[in-house]
C-alpha positions as CSV (number, residue, x, y, z in Angstrom):
1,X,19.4,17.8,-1.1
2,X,20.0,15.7,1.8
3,X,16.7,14.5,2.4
4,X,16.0,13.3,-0.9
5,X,18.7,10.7,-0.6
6,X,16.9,8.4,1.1
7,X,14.6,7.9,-1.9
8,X,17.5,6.5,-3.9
9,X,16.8,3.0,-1.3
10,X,15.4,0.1,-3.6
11,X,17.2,2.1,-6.6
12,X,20.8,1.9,-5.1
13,X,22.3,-1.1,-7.3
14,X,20.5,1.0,-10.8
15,X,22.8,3.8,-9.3
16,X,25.6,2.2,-9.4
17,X,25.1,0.4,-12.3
18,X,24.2,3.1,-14.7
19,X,27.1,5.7,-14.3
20,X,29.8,1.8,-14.7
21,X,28.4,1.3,-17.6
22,X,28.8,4.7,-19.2
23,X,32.2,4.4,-17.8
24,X,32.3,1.0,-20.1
25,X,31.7,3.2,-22.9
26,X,33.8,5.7,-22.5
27,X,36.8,3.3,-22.2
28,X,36.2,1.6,-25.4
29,X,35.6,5.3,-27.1
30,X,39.2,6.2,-25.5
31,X,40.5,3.2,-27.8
32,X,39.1,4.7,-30.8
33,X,42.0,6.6,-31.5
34,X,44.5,4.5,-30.8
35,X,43.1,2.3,-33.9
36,X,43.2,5.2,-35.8
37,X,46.6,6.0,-35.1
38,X,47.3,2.6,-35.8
39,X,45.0,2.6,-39.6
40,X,47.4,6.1,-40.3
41,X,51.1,4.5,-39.1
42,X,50.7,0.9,-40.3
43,X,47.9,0.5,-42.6
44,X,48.8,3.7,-45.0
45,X,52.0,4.3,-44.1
46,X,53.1,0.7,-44.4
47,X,50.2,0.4,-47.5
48,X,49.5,-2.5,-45.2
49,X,45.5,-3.7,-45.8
50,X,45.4,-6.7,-43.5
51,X,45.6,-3.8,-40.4
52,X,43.4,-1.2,-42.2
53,X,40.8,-4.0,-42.4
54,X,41.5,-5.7,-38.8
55,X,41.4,-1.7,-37.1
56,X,38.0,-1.2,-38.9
57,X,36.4,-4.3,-37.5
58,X,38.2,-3.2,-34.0
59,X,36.4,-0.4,-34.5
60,X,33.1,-1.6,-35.3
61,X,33.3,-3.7,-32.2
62,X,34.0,-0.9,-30.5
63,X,30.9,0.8,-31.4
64,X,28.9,-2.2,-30.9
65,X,29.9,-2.8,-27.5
66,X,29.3,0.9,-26.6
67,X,25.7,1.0,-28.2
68,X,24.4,-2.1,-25.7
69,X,26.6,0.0,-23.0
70,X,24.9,3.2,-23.7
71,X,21.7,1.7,-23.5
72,X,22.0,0.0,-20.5
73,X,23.2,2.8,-18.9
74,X,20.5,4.9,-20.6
75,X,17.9,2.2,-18.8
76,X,19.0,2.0,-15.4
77,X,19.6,6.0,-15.0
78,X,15.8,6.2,-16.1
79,X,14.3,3.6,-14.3
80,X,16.5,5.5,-11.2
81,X,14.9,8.6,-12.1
82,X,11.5,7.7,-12.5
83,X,11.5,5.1,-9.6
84,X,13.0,8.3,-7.4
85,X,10.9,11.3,-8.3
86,X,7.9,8.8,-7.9
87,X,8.6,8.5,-4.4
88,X,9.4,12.0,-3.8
89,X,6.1,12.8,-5.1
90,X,4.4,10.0,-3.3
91,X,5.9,11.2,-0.2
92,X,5.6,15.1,-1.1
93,X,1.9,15.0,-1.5
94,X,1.2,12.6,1.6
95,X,3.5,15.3,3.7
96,X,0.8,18.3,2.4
97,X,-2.0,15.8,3.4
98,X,-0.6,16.0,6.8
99,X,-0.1,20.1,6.8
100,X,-2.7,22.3,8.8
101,X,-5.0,25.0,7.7
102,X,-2.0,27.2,8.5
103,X,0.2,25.6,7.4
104,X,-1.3,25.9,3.9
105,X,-2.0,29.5,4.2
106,X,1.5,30.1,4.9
107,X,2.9,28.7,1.9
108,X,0.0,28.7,-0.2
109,X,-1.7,26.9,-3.0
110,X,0.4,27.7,-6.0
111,X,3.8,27.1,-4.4
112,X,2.9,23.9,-3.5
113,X,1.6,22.8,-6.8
114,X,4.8,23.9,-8.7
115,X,6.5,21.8,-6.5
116,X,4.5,18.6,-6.8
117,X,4.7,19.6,-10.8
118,X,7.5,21.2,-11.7
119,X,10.5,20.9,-9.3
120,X,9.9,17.2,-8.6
121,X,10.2,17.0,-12.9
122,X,13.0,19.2,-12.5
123,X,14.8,16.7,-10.2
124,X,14.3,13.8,-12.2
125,X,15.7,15.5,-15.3
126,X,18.7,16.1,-12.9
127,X,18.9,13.0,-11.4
128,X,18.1,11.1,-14.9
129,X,21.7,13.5,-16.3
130,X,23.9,13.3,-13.5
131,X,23.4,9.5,-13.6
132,X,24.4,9.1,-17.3
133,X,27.0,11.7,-17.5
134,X,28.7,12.4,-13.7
135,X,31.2,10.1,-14.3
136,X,31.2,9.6,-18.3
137,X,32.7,13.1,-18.9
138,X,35.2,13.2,-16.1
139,X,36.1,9.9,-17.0
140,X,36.6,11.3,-20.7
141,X,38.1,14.6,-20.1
142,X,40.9,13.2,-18.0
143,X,40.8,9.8,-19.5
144,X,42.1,11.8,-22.7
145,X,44.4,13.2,-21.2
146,X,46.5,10.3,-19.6
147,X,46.0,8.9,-23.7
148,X,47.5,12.3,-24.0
149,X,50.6,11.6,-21.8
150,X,51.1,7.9,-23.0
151,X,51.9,9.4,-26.8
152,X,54.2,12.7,-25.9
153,X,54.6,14.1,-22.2
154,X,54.9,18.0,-24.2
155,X,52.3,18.1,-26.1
156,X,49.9,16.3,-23.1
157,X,50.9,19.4,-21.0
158,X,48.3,21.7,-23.5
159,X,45.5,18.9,-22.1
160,X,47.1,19.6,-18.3
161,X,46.4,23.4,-18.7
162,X,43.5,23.6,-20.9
163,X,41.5,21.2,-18.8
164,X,41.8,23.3,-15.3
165,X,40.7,26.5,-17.1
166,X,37.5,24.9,-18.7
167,X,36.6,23.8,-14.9
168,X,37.0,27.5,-13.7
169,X,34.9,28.8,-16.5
170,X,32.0,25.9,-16.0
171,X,32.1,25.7,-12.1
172,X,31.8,29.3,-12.1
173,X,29.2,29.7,-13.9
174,X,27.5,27.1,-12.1
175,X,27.7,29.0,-8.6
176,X,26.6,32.5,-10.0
177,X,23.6,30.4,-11.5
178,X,22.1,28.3,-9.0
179,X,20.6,32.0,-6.6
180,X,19.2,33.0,-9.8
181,X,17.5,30.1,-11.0
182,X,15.7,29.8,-7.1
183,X,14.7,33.5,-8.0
184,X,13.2,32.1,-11.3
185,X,11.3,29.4,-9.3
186,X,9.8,31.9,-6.5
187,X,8.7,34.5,-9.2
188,X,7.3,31.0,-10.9
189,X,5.6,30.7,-8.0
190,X,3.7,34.5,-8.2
191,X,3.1,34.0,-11.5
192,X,0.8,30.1,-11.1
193,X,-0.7,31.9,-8.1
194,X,-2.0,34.9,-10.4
195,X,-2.8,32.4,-13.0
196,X,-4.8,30.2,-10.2
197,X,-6.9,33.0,-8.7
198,X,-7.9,34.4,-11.8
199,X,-8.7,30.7,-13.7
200,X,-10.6,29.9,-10.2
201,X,-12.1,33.9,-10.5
202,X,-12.9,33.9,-14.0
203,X,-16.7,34.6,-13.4
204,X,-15.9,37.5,-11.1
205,X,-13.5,39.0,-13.4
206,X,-15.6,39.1,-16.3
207,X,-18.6,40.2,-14.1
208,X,-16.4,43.5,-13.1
209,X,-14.8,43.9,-16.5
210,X,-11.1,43.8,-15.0
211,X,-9.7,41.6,-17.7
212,X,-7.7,44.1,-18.7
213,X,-6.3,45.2,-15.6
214,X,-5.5,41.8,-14.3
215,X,-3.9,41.1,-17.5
216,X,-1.9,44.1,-17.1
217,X,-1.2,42.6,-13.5
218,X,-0.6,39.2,-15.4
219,X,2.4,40.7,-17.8
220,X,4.2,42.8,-15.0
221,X,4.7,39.0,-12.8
222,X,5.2,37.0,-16.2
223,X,7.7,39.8,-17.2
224,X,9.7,39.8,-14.2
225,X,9.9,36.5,-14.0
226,X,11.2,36.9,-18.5
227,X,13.9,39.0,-17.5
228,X,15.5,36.6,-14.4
229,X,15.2,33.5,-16.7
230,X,16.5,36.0,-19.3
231,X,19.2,37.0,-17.2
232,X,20.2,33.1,-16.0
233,X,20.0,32.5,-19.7
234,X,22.8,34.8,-21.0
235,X,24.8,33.6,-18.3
236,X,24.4,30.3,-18.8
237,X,24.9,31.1,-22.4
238,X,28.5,32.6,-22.0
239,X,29.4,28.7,-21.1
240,X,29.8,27.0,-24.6
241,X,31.1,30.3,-26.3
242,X,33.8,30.3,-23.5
243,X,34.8,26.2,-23.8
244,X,35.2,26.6,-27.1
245,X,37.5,29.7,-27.3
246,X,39.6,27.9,-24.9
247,X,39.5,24.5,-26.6
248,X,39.7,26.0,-29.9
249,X,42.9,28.1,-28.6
250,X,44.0,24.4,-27.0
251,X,43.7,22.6,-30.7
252,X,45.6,25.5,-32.5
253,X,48.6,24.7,-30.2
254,X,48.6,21.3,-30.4
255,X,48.5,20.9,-34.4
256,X,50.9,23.7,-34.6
257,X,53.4,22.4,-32.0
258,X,52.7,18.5,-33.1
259,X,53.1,19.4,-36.5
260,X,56.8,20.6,-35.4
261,X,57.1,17.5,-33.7
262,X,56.2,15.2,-37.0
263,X,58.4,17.3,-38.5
264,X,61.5,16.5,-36.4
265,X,60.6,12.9,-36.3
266,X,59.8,13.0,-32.5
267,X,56.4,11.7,-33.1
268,X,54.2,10.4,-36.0
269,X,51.6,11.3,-38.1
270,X,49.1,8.8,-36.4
271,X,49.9,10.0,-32.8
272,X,49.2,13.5,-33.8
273,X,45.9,12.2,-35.4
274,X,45.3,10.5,-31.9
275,X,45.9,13.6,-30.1
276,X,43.5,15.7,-31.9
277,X,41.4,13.1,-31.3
278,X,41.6,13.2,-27.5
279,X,41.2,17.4,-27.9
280,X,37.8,16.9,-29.8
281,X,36.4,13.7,-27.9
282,X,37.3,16.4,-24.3
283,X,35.8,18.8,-26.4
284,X,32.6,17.2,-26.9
285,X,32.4,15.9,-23.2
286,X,32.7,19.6,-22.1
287,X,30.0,20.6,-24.1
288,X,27.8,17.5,-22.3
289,X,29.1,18.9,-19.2
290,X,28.3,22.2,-19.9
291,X,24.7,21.0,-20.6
292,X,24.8,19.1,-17.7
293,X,25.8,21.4,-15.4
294,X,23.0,23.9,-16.6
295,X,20.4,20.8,-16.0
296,X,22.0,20.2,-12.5
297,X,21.9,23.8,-11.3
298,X,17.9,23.8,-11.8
299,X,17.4,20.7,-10.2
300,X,19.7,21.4,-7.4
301,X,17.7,24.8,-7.3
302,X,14.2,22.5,-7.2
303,X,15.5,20.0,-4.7
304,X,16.1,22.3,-1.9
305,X,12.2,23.8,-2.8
306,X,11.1,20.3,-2.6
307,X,13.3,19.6,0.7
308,X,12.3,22.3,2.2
309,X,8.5,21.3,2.0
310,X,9.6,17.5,3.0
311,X,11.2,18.9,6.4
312,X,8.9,21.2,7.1
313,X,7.2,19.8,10.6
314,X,3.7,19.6,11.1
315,X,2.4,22.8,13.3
316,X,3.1,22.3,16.8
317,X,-0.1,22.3,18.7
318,X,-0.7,24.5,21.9
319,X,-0.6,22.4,24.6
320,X,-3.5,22.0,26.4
321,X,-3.4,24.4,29.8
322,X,-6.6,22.0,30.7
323,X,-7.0,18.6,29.4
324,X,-10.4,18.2,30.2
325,X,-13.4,19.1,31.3
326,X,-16.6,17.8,33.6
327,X,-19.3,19.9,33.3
328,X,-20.9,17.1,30.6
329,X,-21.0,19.8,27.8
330,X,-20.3,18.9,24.1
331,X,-18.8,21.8,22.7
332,X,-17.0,24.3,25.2
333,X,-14.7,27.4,24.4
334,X,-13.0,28.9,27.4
335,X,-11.8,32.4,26.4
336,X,-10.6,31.3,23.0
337,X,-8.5,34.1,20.9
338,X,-7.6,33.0,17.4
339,X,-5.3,34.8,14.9
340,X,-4.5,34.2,11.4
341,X,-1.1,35.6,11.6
342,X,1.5,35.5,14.6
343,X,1.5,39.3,14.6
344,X,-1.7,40.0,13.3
345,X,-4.5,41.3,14.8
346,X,-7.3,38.4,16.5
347,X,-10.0,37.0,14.4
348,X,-11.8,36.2,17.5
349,X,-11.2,37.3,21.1
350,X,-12.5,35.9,24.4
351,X,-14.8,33.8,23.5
352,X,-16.8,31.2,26.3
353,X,-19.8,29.6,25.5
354,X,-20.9,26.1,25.9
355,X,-23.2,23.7,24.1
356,X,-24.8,20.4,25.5
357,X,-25.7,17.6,23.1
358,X,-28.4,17.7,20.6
359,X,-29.0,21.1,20.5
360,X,-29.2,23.3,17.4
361,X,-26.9,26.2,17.6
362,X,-26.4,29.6,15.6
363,X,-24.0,31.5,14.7
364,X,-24.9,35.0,13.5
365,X,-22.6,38.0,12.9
366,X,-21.8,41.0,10.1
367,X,-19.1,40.2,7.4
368,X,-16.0,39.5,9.1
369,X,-17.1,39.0,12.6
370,X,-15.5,35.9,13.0
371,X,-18.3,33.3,12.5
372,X,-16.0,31.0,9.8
373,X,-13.4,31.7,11.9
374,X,-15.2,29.9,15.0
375,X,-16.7,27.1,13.4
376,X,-13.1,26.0,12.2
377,X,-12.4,25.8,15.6
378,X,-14.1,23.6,16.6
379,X,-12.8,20.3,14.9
380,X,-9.4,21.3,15.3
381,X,-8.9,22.7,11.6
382,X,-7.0,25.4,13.7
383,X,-5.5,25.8,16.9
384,X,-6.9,28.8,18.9
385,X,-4.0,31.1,20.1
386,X,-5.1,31.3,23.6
387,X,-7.8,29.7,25.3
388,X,-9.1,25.7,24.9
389,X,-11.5,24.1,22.7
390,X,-13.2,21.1,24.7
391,X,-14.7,18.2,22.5
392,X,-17.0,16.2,24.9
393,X,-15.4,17.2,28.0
394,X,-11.7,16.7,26.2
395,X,-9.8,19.6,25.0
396,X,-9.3,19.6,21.4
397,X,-5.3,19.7,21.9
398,X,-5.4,16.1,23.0
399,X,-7.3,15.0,20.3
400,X,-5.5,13.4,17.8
401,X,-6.7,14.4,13.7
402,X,-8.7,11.3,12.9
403,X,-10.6,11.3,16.4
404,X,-11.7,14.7,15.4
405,X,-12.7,13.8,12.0
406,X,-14.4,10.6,13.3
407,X,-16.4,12.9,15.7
408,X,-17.1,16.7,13.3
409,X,-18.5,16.4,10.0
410,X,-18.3,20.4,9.0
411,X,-19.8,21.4,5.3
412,X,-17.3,25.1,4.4
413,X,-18.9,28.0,3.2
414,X,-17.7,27.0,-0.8
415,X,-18.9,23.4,-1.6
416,X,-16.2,21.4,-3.4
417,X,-17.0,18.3,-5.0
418,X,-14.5,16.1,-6.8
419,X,-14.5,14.7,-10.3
420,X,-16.5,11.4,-10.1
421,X,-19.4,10.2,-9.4
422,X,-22.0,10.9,-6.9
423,X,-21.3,8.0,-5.1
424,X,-17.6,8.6,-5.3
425,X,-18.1,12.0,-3.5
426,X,-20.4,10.2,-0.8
427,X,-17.8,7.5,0.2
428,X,-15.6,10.5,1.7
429,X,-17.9,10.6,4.2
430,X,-18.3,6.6,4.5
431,X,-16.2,4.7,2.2
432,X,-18.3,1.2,3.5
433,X,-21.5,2.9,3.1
434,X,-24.1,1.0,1.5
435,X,-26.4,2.7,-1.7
436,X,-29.8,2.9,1.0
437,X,-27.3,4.3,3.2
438,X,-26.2,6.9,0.0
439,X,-30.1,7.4,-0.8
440,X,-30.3,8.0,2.6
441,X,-27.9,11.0,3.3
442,X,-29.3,12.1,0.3
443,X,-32.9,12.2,1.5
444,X,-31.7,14.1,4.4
445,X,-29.7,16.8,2.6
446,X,-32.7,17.4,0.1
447,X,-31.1,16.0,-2.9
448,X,-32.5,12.8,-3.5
449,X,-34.7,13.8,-6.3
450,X,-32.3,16.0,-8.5
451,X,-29.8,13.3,-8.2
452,X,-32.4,10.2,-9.2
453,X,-33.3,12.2,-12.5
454,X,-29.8,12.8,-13.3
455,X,-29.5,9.2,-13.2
456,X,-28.9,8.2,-9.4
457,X,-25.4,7.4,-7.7
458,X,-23.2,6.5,-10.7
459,X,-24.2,10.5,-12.2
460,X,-20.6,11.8,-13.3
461,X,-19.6,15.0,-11.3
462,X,-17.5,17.1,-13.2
463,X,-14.2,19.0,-11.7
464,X,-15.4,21.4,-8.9
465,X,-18.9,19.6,-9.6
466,X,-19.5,22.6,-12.2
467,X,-21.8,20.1,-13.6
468,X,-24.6,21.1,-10.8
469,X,-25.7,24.4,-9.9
470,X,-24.7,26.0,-6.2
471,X,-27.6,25.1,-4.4
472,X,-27.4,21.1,-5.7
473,X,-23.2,21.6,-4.9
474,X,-24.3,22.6,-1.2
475,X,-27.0,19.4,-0.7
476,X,-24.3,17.0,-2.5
477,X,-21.3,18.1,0.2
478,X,-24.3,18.2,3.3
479,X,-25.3,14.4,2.0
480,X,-21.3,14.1,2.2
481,X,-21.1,14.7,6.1
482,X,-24.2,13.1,6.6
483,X,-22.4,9.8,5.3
484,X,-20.4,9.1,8.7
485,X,-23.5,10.7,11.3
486,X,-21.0,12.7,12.8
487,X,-21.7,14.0,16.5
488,X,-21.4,17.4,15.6
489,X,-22.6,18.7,12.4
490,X,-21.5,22.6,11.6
491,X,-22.9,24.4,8.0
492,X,-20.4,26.7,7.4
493,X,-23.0,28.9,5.6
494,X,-23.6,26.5,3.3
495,X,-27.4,26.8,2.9
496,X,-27.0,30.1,1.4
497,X,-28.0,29.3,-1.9
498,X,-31.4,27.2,-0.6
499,X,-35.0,28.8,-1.0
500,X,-36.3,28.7,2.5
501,X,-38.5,26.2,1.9
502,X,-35.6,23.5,1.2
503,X,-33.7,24.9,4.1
504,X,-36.8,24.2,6.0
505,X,-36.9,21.2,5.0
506,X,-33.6,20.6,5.9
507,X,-33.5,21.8,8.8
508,X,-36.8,19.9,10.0
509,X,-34.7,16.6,8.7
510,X,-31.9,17.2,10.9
511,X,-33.8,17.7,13.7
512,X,-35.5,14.5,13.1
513,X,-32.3,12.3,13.3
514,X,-32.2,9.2,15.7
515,X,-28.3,9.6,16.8
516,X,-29.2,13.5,17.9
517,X,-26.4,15.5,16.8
518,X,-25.3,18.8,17.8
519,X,-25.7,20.8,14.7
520,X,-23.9,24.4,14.7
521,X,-25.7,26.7,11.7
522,X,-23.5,29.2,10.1
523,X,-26.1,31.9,8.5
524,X,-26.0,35.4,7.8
525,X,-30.1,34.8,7.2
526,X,-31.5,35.0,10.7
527,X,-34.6,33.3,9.2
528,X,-32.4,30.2,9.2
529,X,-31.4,30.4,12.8
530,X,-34.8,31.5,14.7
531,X,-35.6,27.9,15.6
532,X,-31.8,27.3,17.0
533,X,-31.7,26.7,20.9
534,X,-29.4,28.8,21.5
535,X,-27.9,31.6,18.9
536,X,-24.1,33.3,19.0
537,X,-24.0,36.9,18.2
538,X,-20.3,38.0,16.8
539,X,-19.7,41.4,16.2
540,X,-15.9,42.2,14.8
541,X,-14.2,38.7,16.4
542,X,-16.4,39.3,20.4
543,X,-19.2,37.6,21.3
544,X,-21.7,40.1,21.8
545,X,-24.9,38.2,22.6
546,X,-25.8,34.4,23.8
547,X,-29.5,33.0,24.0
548,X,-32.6,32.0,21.9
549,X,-34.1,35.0,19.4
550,X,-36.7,36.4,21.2
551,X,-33.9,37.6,24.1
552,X,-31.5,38.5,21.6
553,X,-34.4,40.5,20.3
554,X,-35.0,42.2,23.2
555,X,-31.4,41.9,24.6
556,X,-28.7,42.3,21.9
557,X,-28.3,45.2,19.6
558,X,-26.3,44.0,16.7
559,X,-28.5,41.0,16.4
560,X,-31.5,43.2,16.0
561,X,-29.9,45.0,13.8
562,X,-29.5,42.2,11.8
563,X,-33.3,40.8,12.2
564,X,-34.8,43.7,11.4
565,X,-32.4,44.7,8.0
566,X,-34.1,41.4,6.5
567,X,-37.6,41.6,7.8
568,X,-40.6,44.2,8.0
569,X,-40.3,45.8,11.5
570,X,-43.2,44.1,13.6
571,X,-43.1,41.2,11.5
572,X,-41.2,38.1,11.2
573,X,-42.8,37.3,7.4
C-alpha cells in the first residue's frame, strides 16, 4: 500500500475535505434525536404545537444541510478516486513499458492485464469508500454513544459493551478475508490467461477439434476460482447476520431496561426514544462498515498486486566483462550462452561469430535450435547469460534502450499491427516521416500496391491487422522497420508466408539500399538464405556451421540436411 500513497499528491486537500464533510453530516444526524426527544417531552407531552412545529423545521434543516454535505463529500471522494487510480494506471502501464522480455515472461501477459483492469478499479472503489465512510461511521458509532452517556450513564453502558464486540466480529472477519481474496485474484489471474490463449488460439482450437477439452480445462480454473470467491463469500457473509444478533440483543436490553427506567421516573419517554435512536443510527453505520470493510479488504488485496508490479525494478543488466571492441565489426558474439530460465537449460551455448557492415547474413537451424533466440539478442531484447554482444565495436550492456532501438529495427516471427491506419502503424518506425517517405518503405517491403487499392495510407487496420492476410501483415511490419533505416535490419522469419518471387523481390530491394544495412535473415527456407554472405548453422542452441552455401554444402551436415529435405538432390530448382 505504501507506494501508492504518493499518488494521493495534487489530491491531498480533496482528502481531507471529503471525509470533514461527512463528519459534517454525521454531527447534524447525531442531533436528530435530540429533536425528537424534544417533539415527544415538550411538544406531546406538554400538547405544546409551537415546539412540535419549530423541532420539525429543526429537522428539515438538518436534512438540508446534510444533503449539500453528503454531496460534497460524495464529490471530492470521487474526484480523489478517479484523479488517483488514473495515475496509478498512468504510472502502472508506463512501468510495464519499461519491463524486459523477461521480465514479461516471468509475470506474464494475463497477470498484468488484470492489474491494469481490475485491481487498479478495485482500488478506486476502495479508495472512493474509505474516503466517504472511514471517518463517518466511527464518528457515528461512538458519536452515539457519548449522546448515549449525556441522557443516562446505565443505560449508555449497553452502547460501551455492545460496540467492542461488533469490532471483534468485523475486524475479524476482515483479517481471515484479505489471504483469501489475494487467492481469488491469482486464480483470476489463471483463469484471463486460459481465456487469453484460447481467444488469441481460437483458429488452432477449432482446427484440432479440442473445444471440448479446453473447455473442460476452462471449467476446472473457472471452478476453482467459484469455490475461493465462494468460500470468501460465506465468510464475508457471516458479518451482517452477526452485527445484527448482537445489536438486536443490544436493543432488547435497552427498551427493556429503559422502559424500567420511565417507569421509575429516572428518565423520560423522549430520552428513551433518543436512545433507540442512537442503537439504530450505530446500527445502520455498522452495516456501512460492514460493507465497507468487505470493499476495503479487496482493494487492500489489489493494492499490494498493483504495488508489487510498481516496485518491481527493471532487470539488472550483466555488466559488461568487455566494454568494447576494435576489430571494426558490426555485430560480434563472444561465447554468448542464453537461457530462458535461471535454472533452465541454455537456449544457446557458445556462440562467436562476427559480422562486418553491409553484409547479408543467415540464420538457419531445425525447430528449436535457437535461431529466435539469437536474433533477440542482438538488440538487447535480452541479456545473454554469459558472454557479450558487441553493437559496432560496443558491447550491448553499455548500450542504453533507445540507442539500441535507434540503431536495430527487427520484424518477430508473428507480425502485429495495431488498430489504425496504415500510416498510423508506419510512424512507429518514424513518427516525422513524410507520406513519399511512407510510399517509400512500402515500395521496399513489396506492399505498395495492395495498400494503394485498399485506399493508400489512411486504409483502417483492424485489431491485430486481421483485416489483411499473413503475408500483407508481414510486408506492413517490414515497411514498419524500414521507416527509421535502421543499421541493422533482422527478419525474424517473417517472410515465411511470401511466394519466392516477392521474397525475391524483397530481398533484391534490400540489397539495393543507399545507407547499406546489415540485414540478418531468419528462415527455415534455405532458398531464402543462398544469396546471404555468410550463413549461421544452429543445431539444438550450438553453432554448428559458419560460411556462404556452397561450403556449408560441402562442409556442414545439418545444413545439408536441411538443403536437400527442400530441394531435388543435384538440383537447387
Amino acid at each position: 500500500m505504501k507506494p501508492l500513497l504518493k499518488f494521493f499528491k495534487g489530491y491531498r486537500v480533496q482528502s481531507v475535505l471529503a471525509p470533514l464533510f461527512k463528519c459534517l453530516e454525521a454531527i447534524f444526524e447525531l442531533l436528530v434525536p435530540l429533536a425528537v426527544t424534544r417533539i415527544i417531552d415538550v411538544g406531546i407531552g406538554q400538547n405544546d404545537t409551537r415546539t412540535v412545529f419549530l423541532m420539525c423545521g429543526v429537522m428539515l434543516l438538518l436534512g438540508i444541510v446534510g444533503l449539500i454535505s453528503a454531496i460534497c463529500a460524495q464529490y471530492f471522494s470521487a474526484k480523489t478516486a478517479v484523479g488517483v487510480s488514473t495515475k496509478i494506471r498512468s504510472e502502472l502501464f508506463a512501468h510495464i513499458q519499461t519491463f524486459s522480455y523477461a521480465d514479461t515472461d516471468n509475470l506474464g501477459t494475463s497477470t498484468l492485464i488484470t492489474r491494469m483492469t481490475g485491481d487498479i478499479n478495485s482500488v478506486q472503489t476502495g479508495i472512493n469508500m474509505f474516503l466517504r465512510l472511514f471517518m463517518r461511521s466511527p464518528f457515528i458509532v461512538f458519536g452515539a454513544m457519548i449522546m448515549a452517556f449525556t441522557i443516562d450513564v446505565r443505560l449508555a453502558l449497553i452502547f460501551a459493551v455492545t460496540i467492542p464486540l461488533l469490532a471483534i466480529v468485523v475486524f475479524g472477519i476482515m483479517l481471515i478475508s484479505i489471504p483469501i481474496l489475494k487467492k481469488s485474484q491469482s486464480s483470476l489471474d489463471s483463469v484471463l490467461g486460459k481465456v487469453r490463449s484460447n481467444f488469441n488460439g481460437t483458429r488452432v482450437v477449432r482446427a484440432f477439434n479440442r473445444e471440448v477439452e479446453e473447455t473442460a480445462d476452462f471449467d476446472e480454473k473457472n471452478n476453482k476460482l467459484t469455490k475461493i470467491q465462494m468460500f470468501a463469500g460465506r465468510i464475508s457473509a457471516l458479518m451482517n447476520p452477526l452485527t445484527y444478533v448482537i445489536i438486536n440483543f443490544a436493543v432488547i436490553i435497552l427498551i427493556r431496561s429503559g422502559a424500567l427506567k420511565v417507569d421509575s421516573g429516572d428518565i423520560t419517554q423522549g430520552e428513551l426514544v433518543a436512545l433507540y435512536n442512537y442503537m439504530s443510527q450505530i446500527l445502520v453505520e455498522l452495516i456501512k462498515l460492514a460493507s465497507l470493510i468487505i470493499t476495503l479488504t479487496k482493494a487492500a488485496a489489489s493494492a499490494s498486486r498493483v504495488s508489487a508490479i510498481l516496485t518491481m525494478p527493471e532487470e539488472q543488466r550483466k555488466e559488461a566483462d568487455i566494454k568494447t571492441c576494435d576489430d571494426g565489426s558490426t555485430v560480434k558474439f563472444e561465447n554468448v550462452s542464453f537461457a530462458y530460465s535461471e535454472h533452465g537449460d541454455c537456449a544457446i551455448e557458445g556462440i562467436s561469430f562476427s559480422v562486418s557492415k553491409g553484409q547479408k547474413v543467415g540464420i538457419i537451424g531445425g525447430t528449436g535450435s535457437g535461431k529466435s533466440t539469437l536474433a533477440t539478442l542482438i538488440p538487447g531484447l535480452y541479456s545473454p547469460k554469459s558472454g557479450n554482444v558487441f553493437i559496432n565495436g560496443k558491447n550491448t550492456a553499455e548500450y542504453q534502450k533507445d540507442e539500441l532501438c535507434n540503431i536495430v529495427g527487427i520484424v518477430p516471427q508473428n507480425p502485429r499491427l495495431f488498430k489504425g491506419s496504415v500510416r498510423s502503424n508506419l510512424e512507429w518506425g518514424n513518427p516525422e516521416a513524410t507520406d513519399n517517405e511512407a510510399w517509400d518503405a512500402l515500395k521496399l517491403a513489396q506492399a505498395m500496391e495492395f495498400i494503394a487499392e485498399k485506399g493508400g495510407l489512411d486504409t483502417e487496420v483492424t485489431q491485430n491487422g486481421n483485416n489483411f492476410s499473413g503475408g500483407q501483415r508481414q510486408r506492413l511490419t517490414i515497411a514498419r522497420a524500414l521507416m527509421k533505416q535502421p543499421e541493422i535490419l533482422i527478419l525474424d522469419d517473417s517472410t515465411s508466408a511470401l511466394d519466392f518471387l516477392t521474397e525475391s523481390k524483397l530481398f533484391s530491394a534490400l540489397s539495393r539500399l543507399e545507407y547499406n544495412p546489415t540485414v540478418f535473415i531468419v528462415s527455415q527456407r534455405a532458398a531464402s538464405l543462398m544469396n546471404a554472405d555468410i550463413i549461421l548453422v544452429l543445431d539444438d542452441g550450438n553453432l554448428v556451421g559458419t560460411g556462404k552455401h556452397e561450403e556449408l554444402l560441402a562442409t556442414c551436415d545439418v545444413y545439408r540436411d536441411i538443403y536437400y529435405s527442400q530441394f531435388p538432390k543435384g538440383g537447387e530448382q
